[in-house]
Biopython code that builds the backbone (N, CA, C, O; Angstrom):
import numpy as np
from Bio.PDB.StructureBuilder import StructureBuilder

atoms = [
    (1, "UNK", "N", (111.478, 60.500, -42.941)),
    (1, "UNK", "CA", (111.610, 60.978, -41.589)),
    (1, "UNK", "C", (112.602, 62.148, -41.564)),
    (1, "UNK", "O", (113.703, 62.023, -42.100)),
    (2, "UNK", "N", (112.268, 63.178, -41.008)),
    (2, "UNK", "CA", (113.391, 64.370, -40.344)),
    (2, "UNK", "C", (114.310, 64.072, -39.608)),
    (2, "UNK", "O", (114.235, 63.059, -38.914)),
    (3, "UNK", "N", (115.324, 64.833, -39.586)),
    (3, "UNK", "CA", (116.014, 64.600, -38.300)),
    (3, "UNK", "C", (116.706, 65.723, -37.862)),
    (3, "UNK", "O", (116.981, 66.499, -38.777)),
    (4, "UNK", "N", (117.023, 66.011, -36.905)),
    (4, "UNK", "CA", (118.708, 67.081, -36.889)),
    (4, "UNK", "C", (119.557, 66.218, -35.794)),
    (4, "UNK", "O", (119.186, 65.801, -34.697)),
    (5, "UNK", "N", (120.873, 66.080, -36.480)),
    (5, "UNK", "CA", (121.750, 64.942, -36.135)),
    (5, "UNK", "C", (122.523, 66.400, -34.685)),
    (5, "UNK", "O", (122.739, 67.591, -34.908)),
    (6, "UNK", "N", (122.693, 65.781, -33.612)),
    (6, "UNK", "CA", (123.435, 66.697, -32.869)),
    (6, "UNK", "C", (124.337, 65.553, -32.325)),
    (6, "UNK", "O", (124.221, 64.330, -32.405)),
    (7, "UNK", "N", (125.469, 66.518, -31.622)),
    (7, "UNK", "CA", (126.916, 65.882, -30.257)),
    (7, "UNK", "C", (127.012, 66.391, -29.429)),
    (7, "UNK", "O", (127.646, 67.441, -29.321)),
    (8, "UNK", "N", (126.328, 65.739, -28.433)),
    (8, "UNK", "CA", (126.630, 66.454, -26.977)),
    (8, "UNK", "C", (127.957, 66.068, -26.059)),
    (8, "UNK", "O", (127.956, 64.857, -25.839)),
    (9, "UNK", "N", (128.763, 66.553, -25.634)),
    (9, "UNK", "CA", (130.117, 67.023, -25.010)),
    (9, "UNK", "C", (129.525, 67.356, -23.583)),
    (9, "UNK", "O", (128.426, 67.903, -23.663)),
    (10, "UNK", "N", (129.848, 67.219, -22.687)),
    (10, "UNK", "CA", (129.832, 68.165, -21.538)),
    (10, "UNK", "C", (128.338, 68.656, -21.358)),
    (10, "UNK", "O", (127.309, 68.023, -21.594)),
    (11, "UNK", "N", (128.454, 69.692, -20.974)),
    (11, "UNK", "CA", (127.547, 71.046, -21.323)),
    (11, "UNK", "C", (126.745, 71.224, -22.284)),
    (11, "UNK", "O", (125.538, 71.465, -22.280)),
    (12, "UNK", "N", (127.893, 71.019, -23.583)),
    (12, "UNK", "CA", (127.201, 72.074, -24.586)),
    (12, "UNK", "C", (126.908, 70.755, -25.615)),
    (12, "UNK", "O", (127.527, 69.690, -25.616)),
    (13, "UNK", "N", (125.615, 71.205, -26.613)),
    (13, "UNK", "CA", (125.520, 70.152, -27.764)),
    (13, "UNK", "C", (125.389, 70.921, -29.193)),
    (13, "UNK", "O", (124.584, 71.782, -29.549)),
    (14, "UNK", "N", (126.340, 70.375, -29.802)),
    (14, "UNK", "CA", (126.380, 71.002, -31.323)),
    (14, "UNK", "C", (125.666, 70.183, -32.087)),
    (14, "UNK", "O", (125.759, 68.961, -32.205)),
    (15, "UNK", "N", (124.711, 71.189, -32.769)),
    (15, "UNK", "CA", (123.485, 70.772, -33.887)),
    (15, "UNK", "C", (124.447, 70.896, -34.879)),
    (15, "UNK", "O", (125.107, 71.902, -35.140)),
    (16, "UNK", "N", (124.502, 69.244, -35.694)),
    (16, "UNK", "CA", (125.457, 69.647, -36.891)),
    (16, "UNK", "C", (124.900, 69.319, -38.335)),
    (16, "UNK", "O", (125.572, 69.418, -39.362)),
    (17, "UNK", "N", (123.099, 68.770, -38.246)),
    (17, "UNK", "CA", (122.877, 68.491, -39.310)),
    (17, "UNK", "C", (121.668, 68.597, -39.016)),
    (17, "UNK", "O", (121.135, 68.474, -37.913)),
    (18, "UNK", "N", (121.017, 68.932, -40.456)),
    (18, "UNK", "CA", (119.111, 68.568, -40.458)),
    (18, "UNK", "C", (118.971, 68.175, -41.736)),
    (18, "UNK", "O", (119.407, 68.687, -42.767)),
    (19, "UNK", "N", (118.210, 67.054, -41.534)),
    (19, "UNK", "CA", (117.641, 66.666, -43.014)),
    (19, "UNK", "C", (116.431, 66.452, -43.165)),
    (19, "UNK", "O", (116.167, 65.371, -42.639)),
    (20, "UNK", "N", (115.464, 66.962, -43.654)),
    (20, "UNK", "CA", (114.079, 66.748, -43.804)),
    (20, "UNK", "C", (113.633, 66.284, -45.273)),
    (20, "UNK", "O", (113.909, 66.998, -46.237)),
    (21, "UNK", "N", (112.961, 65.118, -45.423)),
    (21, "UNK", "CA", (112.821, 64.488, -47.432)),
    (21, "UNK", "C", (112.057, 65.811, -47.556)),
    (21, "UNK", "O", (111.543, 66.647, -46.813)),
    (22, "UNK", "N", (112.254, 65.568, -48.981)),
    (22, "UNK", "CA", (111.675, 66.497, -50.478)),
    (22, "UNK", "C", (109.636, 66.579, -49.907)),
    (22, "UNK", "O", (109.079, 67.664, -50.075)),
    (23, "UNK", "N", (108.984, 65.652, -49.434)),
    (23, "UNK", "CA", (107.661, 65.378, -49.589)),
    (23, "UNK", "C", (107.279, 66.326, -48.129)),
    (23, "UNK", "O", (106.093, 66.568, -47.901)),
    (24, "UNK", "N", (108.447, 66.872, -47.103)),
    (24, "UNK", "CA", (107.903, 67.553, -45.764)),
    (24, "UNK", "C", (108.494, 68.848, -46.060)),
    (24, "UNK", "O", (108.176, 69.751, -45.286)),
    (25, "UNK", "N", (109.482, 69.205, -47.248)),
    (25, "UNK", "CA", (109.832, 69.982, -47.024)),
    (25, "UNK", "C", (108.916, 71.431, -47.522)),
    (25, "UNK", "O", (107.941, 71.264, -48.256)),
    (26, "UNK", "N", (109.263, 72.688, -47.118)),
    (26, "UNK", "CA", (108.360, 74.263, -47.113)),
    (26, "UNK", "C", (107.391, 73.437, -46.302)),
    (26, "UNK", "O", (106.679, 72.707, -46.992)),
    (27, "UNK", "N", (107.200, 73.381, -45.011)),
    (27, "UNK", "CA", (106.256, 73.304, -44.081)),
    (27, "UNK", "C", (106.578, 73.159, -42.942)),
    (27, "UNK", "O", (105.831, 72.717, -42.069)),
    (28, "UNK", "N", (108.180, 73.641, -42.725)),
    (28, "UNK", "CA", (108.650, 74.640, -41.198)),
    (28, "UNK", "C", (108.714, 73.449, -40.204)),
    (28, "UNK", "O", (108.498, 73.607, -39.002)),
    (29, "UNK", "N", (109.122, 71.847, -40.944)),
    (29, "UNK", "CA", (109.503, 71.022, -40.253)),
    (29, "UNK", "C", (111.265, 71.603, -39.783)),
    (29, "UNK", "O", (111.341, 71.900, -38.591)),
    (30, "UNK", "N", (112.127, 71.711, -40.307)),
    (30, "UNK", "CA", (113.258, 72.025, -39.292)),
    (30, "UNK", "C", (113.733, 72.653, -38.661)),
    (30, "UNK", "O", (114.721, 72.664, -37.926)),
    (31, "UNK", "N", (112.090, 73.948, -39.298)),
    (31, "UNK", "CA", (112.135, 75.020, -38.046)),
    (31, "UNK", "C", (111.675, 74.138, -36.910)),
    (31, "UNK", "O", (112.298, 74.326, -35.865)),
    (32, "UNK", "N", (110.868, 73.352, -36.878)),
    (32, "UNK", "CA", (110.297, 72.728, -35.734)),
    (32, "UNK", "C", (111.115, 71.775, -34.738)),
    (32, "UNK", "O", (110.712, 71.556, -33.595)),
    (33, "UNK", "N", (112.394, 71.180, -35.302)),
    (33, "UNK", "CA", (113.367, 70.264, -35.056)),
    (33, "UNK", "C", (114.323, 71.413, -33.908)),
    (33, "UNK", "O", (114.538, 71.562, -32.706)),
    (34, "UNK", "N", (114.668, 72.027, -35.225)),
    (34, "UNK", "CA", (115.444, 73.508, -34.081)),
    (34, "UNK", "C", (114.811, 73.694, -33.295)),
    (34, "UNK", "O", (115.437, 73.643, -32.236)),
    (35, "UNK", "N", (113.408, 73.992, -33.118)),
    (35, "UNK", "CA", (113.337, 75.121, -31.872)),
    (35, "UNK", "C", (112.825, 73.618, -30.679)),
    (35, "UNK", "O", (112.656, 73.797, -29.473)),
    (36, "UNK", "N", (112.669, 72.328, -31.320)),
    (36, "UNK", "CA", (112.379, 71.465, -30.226)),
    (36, "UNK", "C", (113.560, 71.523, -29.452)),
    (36, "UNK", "O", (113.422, 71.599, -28.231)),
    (37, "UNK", "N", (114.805, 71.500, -29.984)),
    (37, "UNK", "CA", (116.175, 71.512, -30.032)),
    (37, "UNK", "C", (116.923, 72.307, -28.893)),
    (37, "UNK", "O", (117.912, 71.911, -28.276)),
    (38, "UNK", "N", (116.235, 73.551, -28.725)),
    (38, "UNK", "CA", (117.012, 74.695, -28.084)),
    (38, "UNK", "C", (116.102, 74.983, -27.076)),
    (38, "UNK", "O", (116.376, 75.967, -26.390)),
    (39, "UNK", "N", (114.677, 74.121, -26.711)),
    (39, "UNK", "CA", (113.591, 74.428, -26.002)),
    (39, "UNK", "C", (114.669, 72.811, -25.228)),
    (39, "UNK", "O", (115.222, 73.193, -24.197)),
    (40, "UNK", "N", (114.766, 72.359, -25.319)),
    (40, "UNK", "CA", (115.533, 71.075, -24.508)),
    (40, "UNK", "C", (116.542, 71.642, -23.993)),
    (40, "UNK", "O", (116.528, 71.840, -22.779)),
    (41, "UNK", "N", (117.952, 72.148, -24.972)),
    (41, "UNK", "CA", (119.056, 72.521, -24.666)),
    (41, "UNK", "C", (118.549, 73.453, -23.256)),
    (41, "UNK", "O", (118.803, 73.105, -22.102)),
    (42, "UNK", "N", (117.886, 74.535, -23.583)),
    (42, "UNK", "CA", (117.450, 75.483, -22.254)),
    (42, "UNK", "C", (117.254, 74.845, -20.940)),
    (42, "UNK", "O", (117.912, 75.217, -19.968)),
    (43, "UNK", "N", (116.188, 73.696, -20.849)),
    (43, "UNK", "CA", (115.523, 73.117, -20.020)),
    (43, "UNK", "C", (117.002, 72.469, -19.373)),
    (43, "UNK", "O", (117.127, 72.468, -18.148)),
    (44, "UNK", "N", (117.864, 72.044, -20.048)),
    (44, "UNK", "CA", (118.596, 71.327, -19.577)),
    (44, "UNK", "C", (120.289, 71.935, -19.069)),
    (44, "UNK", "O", (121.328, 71.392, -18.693)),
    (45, "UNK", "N", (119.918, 73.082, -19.270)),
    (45, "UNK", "CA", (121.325, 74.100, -19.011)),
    (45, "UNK", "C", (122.297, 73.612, -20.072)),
    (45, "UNK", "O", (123.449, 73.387, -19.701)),
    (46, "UNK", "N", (122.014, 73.444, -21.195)),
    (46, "UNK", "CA", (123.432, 73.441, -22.370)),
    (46, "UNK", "C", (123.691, 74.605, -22.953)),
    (46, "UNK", "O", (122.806, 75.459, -22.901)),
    (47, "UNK", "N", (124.751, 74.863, -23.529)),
    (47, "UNK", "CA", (124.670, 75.658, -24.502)),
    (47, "UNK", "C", (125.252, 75.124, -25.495)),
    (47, "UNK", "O", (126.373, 74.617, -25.479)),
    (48, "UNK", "N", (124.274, 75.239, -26.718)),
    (48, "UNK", "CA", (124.233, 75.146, -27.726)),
    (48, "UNK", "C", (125.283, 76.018, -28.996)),
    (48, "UNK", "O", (125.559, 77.210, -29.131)),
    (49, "UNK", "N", (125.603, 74.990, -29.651)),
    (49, "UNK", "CA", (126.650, 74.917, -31.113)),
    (49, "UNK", "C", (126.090, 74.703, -31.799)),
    (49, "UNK", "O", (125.719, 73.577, -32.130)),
    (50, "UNK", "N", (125.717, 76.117, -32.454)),
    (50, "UNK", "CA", (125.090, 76.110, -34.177)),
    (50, "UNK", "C", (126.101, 75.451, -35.419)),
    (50, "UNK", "O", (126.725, 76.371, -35.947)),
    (51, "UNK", "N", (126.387, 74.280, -35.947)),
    (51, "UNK", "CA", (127.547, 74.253, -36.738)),
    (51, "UNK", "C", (126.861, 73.852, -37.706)),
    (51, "UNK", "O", (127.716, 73.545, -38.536)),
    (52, "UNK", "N", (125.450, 73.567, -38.334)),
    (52, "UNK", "CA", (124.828, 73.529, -39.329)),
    (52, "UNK", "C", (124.391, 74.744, -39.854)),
    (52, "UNK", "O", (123.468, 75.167, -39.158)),
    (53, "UNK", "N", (124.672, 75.529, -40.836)),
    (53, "UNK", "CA", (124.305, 76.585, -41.499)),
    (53, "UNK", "C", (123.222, 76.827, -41.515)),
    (53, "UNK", "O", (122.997, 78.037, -41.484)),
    (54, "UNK", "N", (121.924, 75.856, -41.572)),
    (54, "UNK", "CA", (120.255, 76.050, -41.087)),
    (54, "UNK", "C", (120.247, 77.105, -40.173)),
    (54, "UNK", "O", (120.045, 78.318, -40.108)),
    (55, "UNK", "N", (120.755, 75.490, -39.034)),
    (55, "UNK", "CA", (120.789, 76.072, -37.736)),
    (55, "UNK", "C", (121.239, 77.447, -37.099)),
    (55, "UNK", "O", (120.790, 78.105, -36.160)),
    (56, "UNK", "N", (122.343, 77.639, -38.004)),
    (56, "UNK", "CA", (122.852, 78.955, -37.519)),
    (56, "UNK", "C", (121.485, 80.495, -38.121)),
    (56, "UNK", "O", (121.027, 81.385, -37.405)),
    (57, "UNK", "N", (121.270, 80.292, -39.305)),
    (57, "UNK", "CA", (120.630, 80.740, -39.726)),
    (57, "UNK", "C", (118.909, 81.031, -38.990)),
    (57, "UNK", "O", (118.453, 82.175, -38.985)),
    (58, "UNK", "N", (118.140, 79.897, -38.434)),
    (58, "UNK", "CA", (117.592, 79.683, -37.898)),
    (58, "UNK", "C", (117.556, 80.455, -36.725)),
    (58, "UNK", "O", (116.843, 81.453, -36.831)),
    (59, "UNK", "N", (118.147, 80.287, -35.560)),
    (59, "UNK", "CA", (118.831, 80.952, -34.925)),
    (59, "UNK", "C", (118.900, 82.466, -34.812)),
    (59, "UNK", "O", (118.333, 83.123, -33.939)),
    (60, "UNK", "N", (119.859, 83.074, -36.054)),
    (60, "UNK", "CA", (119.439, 84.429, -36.308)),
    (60, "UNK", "C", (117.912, 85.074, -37.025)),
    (60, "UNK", "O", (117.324, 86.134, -37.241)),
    (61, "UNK", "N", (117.839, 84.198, -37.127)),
    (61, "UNK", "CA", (116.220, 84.563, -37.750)),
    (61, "UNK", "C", (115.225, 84.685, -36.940)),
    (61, "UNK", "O", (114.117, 85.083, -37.299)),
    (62, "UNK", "N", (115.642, 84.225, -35.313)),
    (62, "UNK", "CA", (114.872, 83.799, -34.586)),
    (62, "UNK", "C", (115.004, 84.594, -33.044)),
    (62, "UNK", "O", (114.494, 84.141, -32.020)),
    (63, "UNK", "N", (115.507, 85.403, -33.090)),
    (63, "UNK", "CA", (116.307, 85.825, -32.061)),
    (63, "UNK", "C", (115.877, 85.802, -30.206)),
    (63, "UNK", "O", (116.533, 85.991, -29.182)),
    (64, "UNK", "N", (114.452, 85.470, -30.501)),
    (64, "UNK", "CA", (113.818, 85.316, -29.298)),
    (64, "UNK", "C", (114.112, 83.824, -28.995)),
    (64, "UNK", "O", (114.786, 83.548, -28.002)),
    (65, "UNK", "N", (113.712, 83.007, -29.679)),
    (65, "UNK", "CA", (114.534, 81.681, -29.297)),
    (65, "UNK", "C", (115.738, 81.689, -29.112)),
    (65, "UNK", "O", (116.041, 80.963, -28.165)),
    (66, "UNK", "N", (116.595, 82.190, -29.593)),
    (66, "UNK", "CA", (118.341, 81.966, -29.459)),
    (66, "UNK", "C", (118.693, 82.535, -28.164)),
    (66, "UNK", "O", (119.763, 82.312, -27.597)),
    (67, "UNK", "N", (117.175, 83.738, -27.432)),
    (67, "UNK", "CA", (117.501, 84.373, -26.057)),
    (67, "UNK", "C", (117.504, 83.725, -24.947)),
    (67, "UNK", "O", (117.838, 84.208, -23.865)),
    (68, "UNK", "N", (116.950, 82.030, -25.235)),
    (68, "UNK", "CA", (116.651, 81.038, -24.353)),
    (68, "UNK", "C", (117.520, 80.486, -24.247)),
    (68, "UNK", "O", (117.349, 79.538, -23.481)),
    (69, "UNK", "N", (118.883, 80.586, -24.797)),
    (69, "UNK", "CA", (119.750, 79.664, -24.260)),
    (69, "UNK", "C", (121.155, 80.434, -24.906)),
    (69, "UNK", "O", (121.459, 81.338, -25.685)),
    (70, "UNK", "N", (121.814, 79.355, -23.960)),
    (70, "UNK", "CA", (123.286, 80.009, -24.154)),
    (70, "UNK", "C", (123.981, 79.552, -25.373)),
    (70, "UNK", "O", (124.094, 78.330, -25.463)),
    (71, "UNK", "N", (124.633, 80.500, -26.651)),
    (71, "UNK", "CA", (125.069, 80.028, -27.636)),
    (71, "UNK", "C", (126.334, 80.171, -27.860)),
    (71, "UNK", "O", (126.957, 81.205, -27.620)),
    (72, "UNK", "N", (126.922, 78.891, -28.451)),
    (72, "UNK", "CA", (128.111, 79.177, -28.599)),
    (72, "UNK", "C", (128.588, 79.766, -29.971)),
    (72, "UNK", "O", (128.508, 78.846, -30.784)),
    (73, "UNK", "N", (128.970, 80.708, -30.473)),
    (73, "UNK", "CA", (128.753, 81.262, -31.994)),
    (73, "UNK", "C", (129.928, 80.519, -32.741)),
    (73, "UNK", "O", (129.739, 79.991, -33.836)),
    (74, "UNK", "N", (131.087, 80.503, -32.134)),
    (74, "UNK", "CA", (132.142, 79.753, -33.002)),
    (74, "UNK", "C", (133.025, 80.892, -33.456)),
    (74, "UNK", "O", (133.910, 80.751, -34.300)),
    (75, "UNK", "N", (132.771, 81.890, -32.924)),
    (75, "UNK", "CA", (133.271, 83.461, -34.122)),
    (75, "UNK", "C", (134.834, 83.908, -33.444)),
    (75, "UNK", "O", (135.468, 84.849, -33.922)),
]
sb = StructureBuilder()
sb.init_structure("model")
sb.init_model(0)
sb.init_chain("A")
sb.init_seg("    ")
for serial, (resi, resn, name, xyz) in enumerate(atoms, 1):
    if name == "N":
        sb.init_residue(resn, " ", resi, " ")
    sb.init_atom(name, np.array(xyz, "f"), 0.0, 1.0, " ", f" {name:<3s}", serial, name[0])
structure = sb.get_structure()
């Protein structure tokens, strides 16, 4: 099973982990986790804490998704 482990606070929820097994992985399962992820956060007025390196990555890779919601960069 996949997962991305998040903590929601307040407002905002920090994505701090994804783990997807060896047998799903190269087939854009945690791309799929993320963007379920930040398609919620939006819906729900959070802003979102990239603190998993995926995620952050993800994210910049993605930039039309990351335009959907408010991010917190950490920088």
């Amino acid at each position: 099973m996949a997962e991305l482990a998040y903590q929601r606070r307040g407002s905002h929820v920090a994505l701090v982990h994804r783990f997807v097994p060896e047998q799903l992985r190269r087939r854009g399962v945690a791309g799929q986790l993320v963007r379920a992820a930040i398609e919620r956060a939006a819906a729900e007025g959070l802003t979102v804490e990239p603190s998993c390196p995926y995620v952050r990555w993800w994210l910049e890779d993605n930039p039309e998704a990351a335009a959907a919601v408010a991010i917190d960069w950490g920088n």
